[in-house]
N, C-alpha and C positions, 0 to 999 in steps of 0.2 A: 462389305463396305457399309460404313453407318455416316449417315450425316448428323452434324453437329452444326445445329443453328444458328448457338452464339459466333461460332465461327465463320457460317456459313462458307464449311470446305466440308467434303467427304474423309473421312480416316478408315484406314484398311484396319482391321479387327481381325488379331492372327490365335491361334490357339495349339495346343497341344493334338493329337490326333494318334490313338491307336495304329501300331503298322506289325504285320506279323515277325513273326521273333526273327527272321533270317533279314528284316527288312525290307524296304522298296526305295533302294539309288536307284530312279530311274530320272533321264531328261523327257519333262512334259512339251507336249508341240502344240496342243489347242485344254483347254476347259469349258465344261458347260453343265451350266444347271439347271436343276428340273425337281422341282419341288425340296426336298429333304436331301437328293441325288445330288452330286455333284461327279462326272463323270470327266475322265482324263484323257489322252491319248497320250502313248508313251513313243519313243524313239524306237521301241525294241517291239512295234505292234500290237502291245496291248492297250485296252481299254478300261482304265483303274475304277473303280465304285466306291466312293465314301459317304458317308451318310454323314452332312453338316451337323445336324442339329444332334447328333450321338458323338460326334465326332469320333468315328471310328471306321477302319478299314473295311468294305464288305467282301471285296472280288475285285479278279483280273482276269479279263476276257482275251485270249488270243483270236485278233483280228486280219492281222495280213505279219506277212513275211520280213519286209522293208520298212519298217516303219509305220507309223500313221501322222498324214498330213493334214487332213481338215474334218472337218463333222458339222453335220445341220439337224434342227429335227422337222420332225412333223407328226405333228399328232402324236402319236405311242411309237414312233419310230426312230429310229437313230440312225443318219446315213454317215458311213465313214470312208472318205477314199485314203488307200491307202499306196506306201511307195512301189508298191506291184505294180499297180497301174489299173486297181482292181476298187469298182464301189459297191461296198456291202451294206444287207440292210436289216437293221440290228431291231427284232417287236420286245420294246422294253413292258410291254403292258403284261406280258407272262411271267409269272412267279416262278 
């Protein structure tokens, strides 16, 4: 989102964004970002990685079985509960 002064409103700034060749339909259930990251939860349990500022796909994390419902972080960590009924806890600080 970029604000515009003269307007003083915020506008959403949408772009193209690399996705791999089979694609990714997936339905998103939360977003959250973290520097360059921008991390997703999907319906289908995964947790998507795109890099804003490259704008491009990096990875998909299989996180739980049912879903993923919500995510917080802390520090270098990523907590995801998921529709299992299970919370995992994801050290994004690891290459």
């Amino acid at each position: 989102m970029e604000y515009d002064i003269a307007s003083m409103q915020y506008h959403i700034k949408q772009g193209v964004c690399q996705l791999p060749n089979t694609g990714l339909n997936r339905s998103y259930s939360f977003s959250r970002c973290r520097g360059d990251l921008l991390l997703t939860g999907t319906s289908s349990g995964e947790v998507c990685v795109f890099s804003v500022y490259s704008n491009i796909y990096r990875a998909a994390m299989p996180i739980s079985s049912n879903g993923i419902l919500c995510a917080a972080f802390d520090q270098d960590f990523l907590y995801v509960g998921g529709g299992d009924g299970k919370l995992r806890k994801v050290n994004l600080a690891k290459g």
